[in-house]
N, C-alpha and C positions, 0 to 999 in steps of 0.2 A: 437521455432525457426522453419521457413519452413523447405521445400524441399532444399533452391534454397541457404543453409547458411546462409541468410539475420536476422537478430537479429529484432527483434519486438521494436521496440521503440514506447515510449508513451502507452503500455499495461499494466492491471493488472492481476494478477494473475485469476481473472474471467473473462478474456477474451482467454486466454491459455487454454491449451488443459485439459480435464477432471479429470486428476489423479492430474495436479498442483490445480484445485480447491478443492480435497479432502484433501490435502495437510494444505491449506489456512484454511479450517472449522476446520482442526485437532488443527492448531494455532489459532484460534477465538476462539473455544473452551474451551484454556486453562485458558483465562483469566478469571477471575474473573470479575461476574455480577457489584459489583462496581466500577471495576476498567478500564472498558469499556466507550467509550466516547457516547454520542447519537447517533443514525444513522445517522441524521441531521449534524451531525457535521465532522463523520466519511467520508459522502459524500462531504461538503464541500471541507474537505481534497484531497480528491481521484482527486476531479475536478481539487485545484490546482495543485497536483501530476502530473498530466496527461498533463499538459500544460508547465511542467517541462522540461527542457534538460537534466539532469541527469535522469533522467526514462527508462529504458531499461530493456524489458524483465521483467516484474516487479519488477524490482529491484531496489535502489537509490543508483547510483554509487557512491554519496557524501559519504556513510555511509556504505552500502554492505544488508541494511535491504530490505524486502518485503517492501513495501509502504502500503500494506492492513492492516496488521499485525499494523506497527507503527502507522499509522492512530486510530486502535481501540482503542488505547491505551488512557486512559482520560488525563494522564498526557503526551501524545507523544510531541514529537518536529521534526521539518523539521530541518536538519543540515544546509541547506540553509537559515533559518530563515522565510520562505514561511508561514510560522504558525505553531502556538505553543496551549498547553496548553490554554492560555489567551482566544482565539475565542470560549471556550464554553460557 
């Protein structure tokens, strides 16, 4: 969040300030090699995350999850229905 209170919308946690990105690698981290989705796919995600109105502050108000995090995930879902699973 700035100075000025204004809430960051449409952000991800790599775009937030440095300590949320070590944050983010601590949850990438946990997962399991197979059970990570491709990068390719992980980005797909993110792009339609980002074009989302529920996005704020990297978050997904739909859900209350990081969107980076759920993205990695190979089996993840958008609660919106935005993409699933099926797009790998």
């Amino acid at each position: 969040m700035s100075d000025s209170g204004r809430k960051c919308l449409r952000c991800l946690l790599r775009d937030l300030a440095e300590e949320d990105q070590r944050d983010l690698k601590k949850y990438l981290d946990a997962i399991r090699k197979e059970d990570r989705a491709p990068e390719a796919v992980v980005e797909k995600r993110l792009e339609i995350c980002r074009g989302c109105e529920k996005l704020t502050e990297a978050t997904c108000e739909a859900c209350g999850c990081y969107v980076e995090f759920r993205a990695a995930i190979k089996d993840g879902r958008c609660p919106k229905k935005k993409w699933d699973r099926g797009d790998l």
